[in-house]
Every structure is written in structure tokens, then in C-alpha cells.
C-alpha positions as CSV (number, residue, x, y, z in Angstrom):
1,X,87.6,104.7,121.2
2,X,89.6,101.9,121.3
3,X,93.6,102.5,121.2
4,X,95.9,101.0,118.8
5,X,97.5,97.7,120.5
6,X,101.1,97.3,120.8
7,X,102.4,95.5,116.9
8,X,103.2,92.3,116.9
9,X,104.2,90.6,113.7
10,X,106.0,87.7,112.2
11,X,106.6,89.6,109.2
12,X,109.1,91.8,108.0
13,X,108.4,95.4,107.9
14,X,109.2,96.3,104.0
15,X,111.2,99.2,103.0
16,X,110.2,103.0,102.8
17,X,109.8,104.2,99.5
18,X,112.7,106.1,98.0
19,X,111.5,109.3,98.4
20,X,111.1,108.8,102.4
21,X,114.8,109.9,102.4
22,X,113.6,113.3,101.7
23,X,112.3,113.1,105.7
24,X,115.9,113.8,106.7
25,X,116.4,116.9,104.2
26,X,113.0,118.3,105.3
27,X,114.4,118.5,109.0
28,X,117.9,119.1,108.1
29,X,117.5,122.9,109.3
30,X,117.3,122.2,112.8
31,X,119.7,119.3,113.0
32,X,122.6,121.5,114.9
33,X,120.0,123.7,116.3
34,X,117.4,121.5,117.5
35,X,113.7,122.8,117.9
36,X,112.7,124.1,121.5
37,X,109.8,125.0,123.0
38,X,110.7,129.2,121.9
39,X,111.1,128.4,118.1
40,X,107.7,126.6,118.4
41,X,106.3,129.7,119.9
42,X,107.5,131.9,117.1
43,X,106.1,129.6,114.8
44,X,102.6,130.2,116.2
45,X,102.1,133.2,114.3
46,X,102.2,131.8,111.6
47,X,100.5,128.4,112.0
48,X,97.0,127.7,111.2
49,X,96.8,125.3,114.7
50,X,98.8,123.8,117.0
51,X,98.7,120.2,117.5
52,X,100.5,118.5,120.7
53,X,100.5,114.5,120.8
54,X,101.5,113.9,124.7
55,X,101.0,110.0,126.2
56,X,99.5,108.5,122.7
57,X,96.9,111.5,122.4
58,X,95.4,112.6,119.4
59,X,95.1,108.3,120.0
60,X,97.9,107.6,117.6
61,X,100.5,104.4,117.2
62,X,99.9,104.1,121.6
63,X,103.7,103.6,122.7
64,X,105.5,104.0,119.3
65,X,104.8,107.8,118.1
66,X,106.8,109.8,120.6
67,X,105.2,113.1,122.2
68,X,105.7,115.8,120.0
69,X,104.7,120.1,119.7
70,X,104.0,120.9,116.1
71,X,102.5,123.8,114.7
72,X,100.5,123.5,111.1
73,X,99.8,126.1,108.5
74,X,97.7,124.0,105.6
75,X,98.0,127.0,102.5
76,X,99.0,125.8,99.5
77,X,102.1,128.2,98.5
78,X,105.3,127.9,100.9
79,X,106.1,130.8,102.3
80,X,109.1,129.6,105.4
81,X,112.9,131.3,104.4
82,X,115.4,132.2,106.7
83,X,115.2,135.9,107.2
84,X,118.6,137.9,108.4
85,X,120.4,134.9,109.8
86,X,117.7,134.0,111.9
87,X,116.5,130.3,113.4
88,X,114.1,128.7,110.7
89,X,110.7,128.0,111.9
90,X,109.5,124.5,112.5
91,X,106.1,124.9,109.8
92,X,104.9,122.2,108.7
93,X,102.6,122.5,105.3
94,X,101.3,120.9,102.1
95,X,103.7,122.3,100.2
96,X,107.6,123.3,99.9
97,X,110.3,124.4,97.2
98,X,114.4,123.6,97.5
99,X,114.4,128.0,98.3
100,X,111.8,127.1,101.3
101,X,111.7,125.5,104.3
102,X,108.2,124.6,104.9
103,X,108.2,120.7,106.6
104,X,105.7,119.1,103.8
105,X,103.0,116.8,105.3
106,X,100.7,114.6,103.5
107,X,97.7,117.2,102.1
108,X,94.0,116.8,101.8
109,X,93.9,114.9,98.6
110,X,94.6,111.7,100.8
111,X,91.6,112.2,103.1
112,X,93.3,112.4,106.2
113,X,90.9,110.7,109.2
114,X,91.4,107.2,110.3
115,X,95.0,107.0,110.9
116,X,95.6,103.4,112.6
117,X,94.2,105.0,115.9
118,X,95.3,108.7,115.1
119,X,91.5,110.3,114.7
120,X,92.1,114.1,113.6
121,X,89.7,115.9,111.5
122,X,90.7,119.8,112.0
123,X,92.0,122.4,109.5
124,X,93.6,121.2,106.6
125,X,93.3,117.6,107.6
126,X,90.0,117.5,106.5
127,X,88.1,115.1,103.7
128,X,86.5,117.7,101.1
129,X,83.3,116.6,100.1
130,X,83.0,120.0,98.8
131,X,84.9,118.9,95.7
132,X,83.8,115.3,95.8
133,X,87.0,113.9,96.9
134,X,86.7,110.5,98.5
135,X,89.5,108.5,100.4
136,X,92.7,108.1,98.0
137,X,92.9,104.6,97.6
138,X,89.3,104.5,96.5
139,X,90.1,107.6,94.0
140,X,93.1,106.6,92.8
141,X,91.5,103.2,91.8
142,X,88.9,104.9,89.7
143,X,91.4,107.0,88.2
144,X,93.3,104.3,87.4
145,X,90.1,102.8,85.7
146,X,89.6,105.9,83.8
147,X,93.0,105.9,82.4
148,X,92.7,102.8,80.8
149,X,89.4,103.4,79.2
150,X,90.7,104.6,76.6
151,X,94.1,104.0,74.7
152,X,96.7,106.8,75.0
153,X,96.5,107.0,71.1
154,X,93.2,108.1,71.2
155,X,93.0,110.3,74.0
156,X,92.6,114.3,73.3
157,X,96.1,116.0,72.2
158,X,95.6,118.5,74.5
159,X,97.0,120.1,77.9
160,X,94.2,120.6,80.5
161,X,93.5,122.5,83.7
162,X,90.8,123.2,85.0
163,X,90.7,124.6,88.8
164,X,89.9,127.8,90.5
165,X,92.7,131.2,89.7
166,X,90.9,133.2,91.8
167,X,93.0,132.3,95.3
168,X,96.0,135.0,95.1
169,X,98.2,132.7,92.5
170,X,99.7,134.8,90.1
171,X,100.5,131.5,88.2
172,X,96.9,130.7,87.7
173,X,95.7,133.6,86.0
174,X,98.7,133.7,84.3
175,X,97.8,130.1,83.1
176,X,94.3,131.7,82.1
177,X,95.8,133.5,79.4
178,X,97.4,130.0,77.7
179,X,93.7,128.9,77.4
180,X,93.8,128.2,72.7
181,X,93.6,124.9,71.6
182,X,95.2,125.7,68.0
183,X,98.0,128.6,69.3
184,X,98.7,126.6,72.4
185,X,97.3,123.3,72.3
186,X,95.6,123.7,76.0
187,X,92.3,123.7,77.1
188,X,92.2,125.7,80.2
189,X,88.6,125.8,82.5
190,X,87.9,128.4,85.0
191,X,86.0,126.0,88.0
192,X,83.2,127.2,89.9
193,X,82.5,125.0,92.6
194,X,79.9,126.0,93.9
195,X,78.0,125.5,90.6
196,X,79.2,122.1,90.5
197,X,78.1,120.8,93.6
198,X,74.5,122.4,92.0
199,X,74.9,119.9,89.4
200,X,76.3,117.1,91.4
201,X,80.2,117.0,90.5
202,X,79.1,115.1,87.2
203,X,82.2,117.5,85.2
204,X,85.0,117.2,87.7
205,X,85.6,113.6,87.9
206,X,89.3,113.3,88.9
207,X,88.5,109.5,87.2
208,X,87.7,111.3,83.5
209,X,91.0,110.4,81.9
210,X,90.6,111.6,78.4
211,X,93.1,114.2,78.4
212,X,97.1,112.8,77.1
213,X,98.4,115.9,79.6
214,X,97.2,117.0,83.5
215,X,99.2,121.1,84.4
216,X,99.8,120.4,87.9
217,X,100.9,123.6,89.9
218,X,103.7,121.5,91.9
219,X,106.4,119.0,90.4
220,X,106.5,115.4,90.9
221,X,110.2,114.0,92.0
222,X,111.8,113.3,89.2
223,X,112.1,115.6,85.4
224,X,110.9,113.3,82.4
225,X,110.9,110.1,85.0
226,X,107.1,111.4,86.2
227,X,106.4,114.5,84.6
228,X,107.4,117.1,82.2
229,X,108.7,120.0,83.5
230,X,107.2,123.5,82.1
231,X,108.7,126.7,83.4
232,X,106.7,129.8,84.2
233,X,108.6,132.2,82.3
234,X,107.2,131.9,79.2
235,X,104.5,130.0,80.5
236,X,102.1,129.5,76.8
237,X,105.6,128.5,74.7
238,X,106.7,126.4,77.7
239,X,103.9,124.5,78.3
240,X,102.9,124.3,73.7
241,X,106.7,122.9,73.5
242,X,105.5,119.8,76.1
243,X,102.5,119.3,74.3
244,X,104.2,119.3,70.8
245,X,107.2,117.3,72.1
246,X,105.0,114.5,73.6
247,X,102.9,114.6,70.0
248,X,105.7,113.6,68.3
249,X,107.3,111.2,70.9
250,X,104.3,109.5,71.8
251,X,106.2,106.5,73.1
252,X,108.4,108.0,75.4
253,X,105.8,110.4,76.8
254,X,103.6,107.5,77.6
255,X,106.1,105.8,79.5
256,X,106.1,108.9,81.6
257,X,102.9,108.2,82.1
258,X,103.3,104.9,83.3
259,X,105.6,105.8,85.4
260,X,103.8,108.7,86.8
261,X,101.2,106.4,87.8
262,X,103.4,103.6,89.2
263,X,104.7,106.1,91.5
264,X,100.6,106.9,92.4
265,X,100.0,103.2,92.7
266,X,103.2,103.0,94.9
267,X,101.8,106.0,97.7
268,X,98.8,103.6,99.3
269,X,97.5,105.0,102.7
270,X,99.4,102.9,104.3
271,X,102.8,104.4,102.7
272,X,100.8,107.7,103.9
273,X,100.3,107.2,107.3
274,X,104.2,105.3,107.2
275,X,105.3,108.9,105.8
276,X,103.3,110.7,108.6
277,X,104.9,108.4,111.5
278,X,108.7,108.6,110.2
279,X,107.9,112.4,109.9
280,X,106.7,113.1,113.8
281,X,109.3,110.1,115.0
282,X,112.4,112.2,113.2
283,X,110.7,115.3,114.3
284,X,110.6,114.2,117.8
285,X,113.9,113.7,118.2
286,X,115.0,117.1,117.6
287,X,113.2,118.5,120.1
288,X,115.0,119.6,123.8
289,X,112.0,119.6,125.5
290,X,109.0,117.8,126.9
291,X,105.4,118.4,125.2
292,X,102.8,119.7,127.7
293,X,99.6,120.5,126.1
294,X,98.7,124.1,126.4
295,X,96.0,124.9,129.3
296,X,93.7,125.9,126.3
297,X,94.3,122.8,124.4
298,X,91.7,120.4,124.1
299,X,91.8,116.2,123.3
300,X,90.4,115.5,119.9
301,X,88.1,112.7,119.7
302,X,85.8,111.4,116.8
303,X,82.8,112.2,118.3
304,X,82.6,115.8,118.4
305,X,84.0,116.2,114.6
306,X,81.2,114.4,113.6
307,X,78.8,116.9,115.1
308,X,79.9,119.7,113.3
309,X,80.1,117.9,110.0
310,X,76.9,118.0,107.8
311,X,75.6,114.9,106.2
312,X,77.5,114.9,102.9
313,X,81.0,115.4,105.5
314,X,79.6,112.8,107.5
315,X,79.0,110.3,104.7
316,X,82.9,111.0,103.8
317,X,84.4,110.8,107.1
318,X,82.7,107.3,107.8
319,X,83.6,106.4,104.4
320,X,87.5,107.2,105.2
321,X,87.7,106.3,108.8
322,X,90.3,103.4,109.6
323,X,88.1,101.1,111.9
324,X,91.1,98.3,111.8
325,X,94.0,98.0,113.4
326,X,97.1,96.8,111.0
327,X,98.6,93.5,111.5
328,X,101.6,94.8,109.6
329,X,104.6,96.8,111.5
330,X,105.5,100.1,109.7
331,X,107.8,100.3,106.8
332,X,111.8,100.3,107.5
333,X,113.1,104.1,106.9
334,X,116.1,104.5,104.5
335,X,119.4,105.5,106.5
336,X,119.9,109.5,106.6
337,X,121.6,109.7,103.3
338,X,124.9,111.1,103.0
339,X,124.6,115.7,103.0
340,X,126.0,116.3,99.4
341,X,122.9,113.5,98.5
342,X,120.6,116.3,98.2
343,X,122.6,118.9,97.0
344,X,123.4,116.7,94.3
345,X,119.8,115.3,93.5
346,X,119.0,119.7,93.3
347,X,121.5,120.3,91.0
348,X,120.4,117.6,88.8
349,X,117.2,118.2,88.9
350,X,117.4,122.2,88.1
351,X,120.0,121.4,85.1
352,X,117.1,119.2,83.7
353,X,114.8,122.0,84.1
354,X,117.4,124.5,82.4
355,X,118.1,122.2,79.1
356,X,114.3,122.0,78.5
357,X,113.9,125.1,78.8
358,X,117.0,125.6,76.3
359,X,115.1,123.2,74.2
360,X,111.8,124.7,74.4
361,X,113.8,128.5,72.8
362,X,115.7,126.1,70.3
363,X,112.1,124.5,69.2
364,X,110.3,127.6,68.4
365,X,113.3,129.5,66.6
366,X,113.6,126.3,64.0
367,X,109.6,126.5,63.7
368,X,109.9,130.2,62.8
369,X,112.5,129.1,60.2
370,X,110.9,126.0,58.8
371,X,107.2,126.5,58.6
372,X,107.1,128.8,55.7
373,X,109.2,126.8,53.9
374,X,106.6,123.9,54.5
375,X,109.1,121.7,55.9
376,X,108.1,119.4,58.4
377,X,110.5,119.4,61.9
378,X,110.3,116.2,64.3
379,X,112.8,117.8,67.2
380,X,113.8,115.0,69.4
């Protein structure tokens, strides 16, 4: 397999994205601490697998990624807290909240294989042709096609999910019991995928955009920027106020949308596999130790993934694989923002959260008042 070649460009490597600064929070933990070799042992019980990069192997950026021990547990739900003044663990995971301190890493949903010489297919890093995902920048173009098949006017009024609640989320049978279009204005679907790969994916095309509202289980970055918040205590009202409120402000909730997909168009695979270099390179450096790979450990190379992958895997995993080297350098990380930056940017964010939900108890008290009296309230 060929290795990447050292980068040499007359261009200017562009900035990070805004939301690279996050990098520095997600390691703030172990900034006085550092992470050695007996915190990444700890961390094995509760990591899915272990991956060492030593001398440019996995075959990643050959010379620039630095050799690094990290241990990866792919569930969704975060689940890292510091328990009786004890060192956090170094976890890294889909997934993390401002109370955990999982180390979030790029998911699934990006199809994870060919990254500018980094060939990994193990886990959680996997494409998932058992949902019909295909490589993000091909699905986020169709998406974007579907979106704009139909005007936001005339697209359905309506809140959807539709998924699988039967993985342990209390959240998601919770959601099940939301599921009336005229007391809630949701129209929530209980997904069998096994029955839809019988019928070929033909009713779970992330590219059928004729919904105004998507429930996603995790926020986006920014309150009424990129999405609109709904809290899961009282999760029906919560989530009929959003609905009702975008109804009547159909303006300003399709500039959310807009931006929501701006920020989408703005995360290409190469701001992915950017994100994932800044990540180990920060990572690296708080380590006070020298990676060895384990006795046990093996190399991972392309061609032994691709014997255990069955056609429809291996149609995906060629589909996704990077056979290219870039001629562009990496983008230029942000500066570790000042501390308070992020203590700041959480307390703004959660008083957003709070006056919605104030809002959302305001909205349904004046519709108890008003609707008998046939008045009509637009609250704004």
C-alpha cells in the first residue's frame, strides 16, 4: 500500500472551522495531568479496541501524525464522569455532553476508510451498508438535492423520526409515545431494518426531504443558529411548541434551516479527516510516554478487511476508500482559546435552552386560556 508522501504545497493551508476550538476543551481534562501509559490501561475496560499508531502505522499522514495509544469505545450514549476525585479516562467516542468527558471522534455517518493513507475499517469505524449509508460527501449531496425538491412552504408540517427505540434509550421509547399528528404534530416510525434491507432501503432515504422538522437525539452547536432545542422533560409539549412555533414563524425557522445545512455543507471529508489529525496531534502531546504496540497487536492493512466484508460491504468500502493523495496541507487550527471561553459558550448555551423551555410552559398556558374563547394566538 503506498504511504502518504511528505506535503508539499504552494498554497496556504485555510483555517479550521470554528468549532475545531472545541479540540482543546475535549482534552482539557488531562492538561495538568497528562495521559500515561496506566490511565490508558484503566481505560481498557472500558474501550471497545485499542488502536496504537507507532512510525506512520495504521499508514496515516507518514511523518506528520505523531505516535499515539488510544483506546475507542464506539456506543452512542456517553457514559466517562470523574468518579470520587479520580483521573478521567482518556475514551474516545461518537458522542459527549458538557456533564461527560468522553473525547468525541468523527462517527460512522462519515464512512470512515480511506483517510489520506490512514486505512482502518474495525469497530465503529466501519461504512454501514446495513442501513444504506454511503460516503458523506456523496450523501450529503443527495440530501442536499432532496431538500430542494420541494419548497419549504410545501413541505409536511410535521416533526419526524423514524429509527430503532429498542437499543436501551429511555429517550426513544419515550419519543414513541409523542407519535399524533393532530395532539402533537409528529409522525414518529418504529424502523425495522432488517425488513428494509428485504425491500431494498427504498423508505429510509436519508435524501427524502419532505419533512419541515428532523428529532435528532444529539444537539447541533449552536440553540436557534442550527437547530431548535426540545427538552426531554416534557418531551410531547416540548417538541408540539417547536413545531407550532416554526408554523407560525416560517421565515425565521427556515433560515435555521439554512443554516443548519451550511454548517453540513461546511464538514466535507476533508474537514473530517482535518478534525481527526488535530485530534490525535493534540492528543499526542499530552502523552509522557512512548507508544509500543502491544505483543498482541496486529498492523491493519486493507487487504484483510476486505476478506471479511461481504459483497454489499465490499461495494461500500471501495466506493469510500481515498485512492489519492491531497495536494492540499491540512487546515490551520484555531489558537487554544482562552479557559472561561467555554465556560462562557455553556452557560449561554444552557440559558437558551432554559428560556425555551420557559416559553414552551408560557405557550401552552395562553392556549388553554385562548382557545375556547376562539381567539387566535401568534406567540413570537
Amino acid at each position: 500500500m503506498e504511504k502518504r508522501r511528505d506535503l508539499v504545497s504552494s498554497r496556504s493551508p485555510p483555517k479550521c472551522p470554528n468549532f475545531f476550538k472545541f479540540i482543546y476543551r475535549d482534552l482539557e481534562p488531562w492538561f495538568e495531568t497528562w495521559i500515561s501509559i496506566d490511565i490508558i490501561t484503566k481505560a481498557k475496560k472500558q474501550a471497545a479496541f485499542r488502536a496504537v499508531i507507532v512510525e506512520g502505522k495504521l499508514f496515516v499522514y507518514t511523518g506528520m501524525v505523531p505516535d499515539v495509544d488510544i483506546m475507542f469505545d464506539f456506543m452512542d450514549k456517553p457514559s466517562n464522569r470523574v468518579k470520587n476525585g479520580s483521573l478521567p479516562l482518556p475514551l474516545l467516542r461518537y458522542c459527549t455532553t458538557e456533564a461527560h468527558l468522553d473525547i468525541p471522534f468523527p462517527d460512522c455517518n462519515f464512512i470512515i476508510w480511506g483517510y489520506k493513507g490512514l486505512q482502518i475499517t474495525c469497530c465503529g469505524l466501519s461504512p454501514r451498508p446495513e442501513v444504506n449509508k454511503q460516503p458523506w460527501d456523496v450523501q450529503f449531496k443527495k440530501i442536499k438535492q432532496g431538500s430542494q425538491a420541494q419548497t419549504w412552504a410545501k413541505k409536511i408540517a410535521r416533526a419526524h423520526w423514524k429509527g430503532n427505540p429498542d437499543v436501551e434509550s429511555p429517550i426513544r421509547m419515550d419519543l414513541m409515545q409523542c407519535n399524533d399528528t393532530n395532539l402533537w404534530g409528529t409522525e414518529i416510525i418504529r424502523q425495522n431494518w432488517t425488513e428494509e434491507a428485504k425491500a431494498g432501503y427504498e423508505h429510509s432515504k436519508l435524501s427524502d426531504q419532505f419533512i419541515r422538522y428532523m428529532l435528532k437525539a444529539m444537539p447541533w452547536p449552536v440553540p436557534k443558529l442550527n437547530y431548535w432545542p426540545v427538552s426531554s422533560v416534557d418531551l410531547c409539549r416540548s417538541i408540539k411548541f417547536a413545531v407550532d412555533w416554526g408554523n407560525t414563524n416560517p421565515s425565521k425557522v427556515e433560515a435555521i434551516g439554512k443554516s443548519a445545512q451550511q454548517l453540513m455543507g461546511s464538514i466535507s471529508m476533508d474537514r473530517v479527516y482535518d478534525y481527526m489529525f488535530h485530534l490525535m496531534s493534540q492528543y499526542a502531546k499530552l502523552q509522557d510516554f512512548k507508544p509500543v504496540p502491544p505483543s498482541s497487536a496486529q498492523q491493519v492493512c486493507e487487504e484483510p478487511l476486505l476478506c471479511f466484508a461481504d459483497e454489499k460491504q465490499k461495494e461500500v468500502l471501495k466506493e469510500s476508500a481515498v485512492t489519492a493523495v491531497s495536494s492540499t496541507p491540512s487546515c490551520t487550527l484555531i489558537r487554544r482559546p482562552n479557559p472561561d471561553f467555554f465556560n462562557i459558550w455553556a452557560e449561554q448555551k444552557q440559558k437558551m435552552i432554559d428560556f425555551f423551555s420557559i416559553r414552551k410552559s408560557y405557550f401552552f398556558q395562553f392556549r388553554v386560556i385562548l382557545v375556547n374563547s376562539n381567539y387566535q394566538f401568534d406567540f413570537q
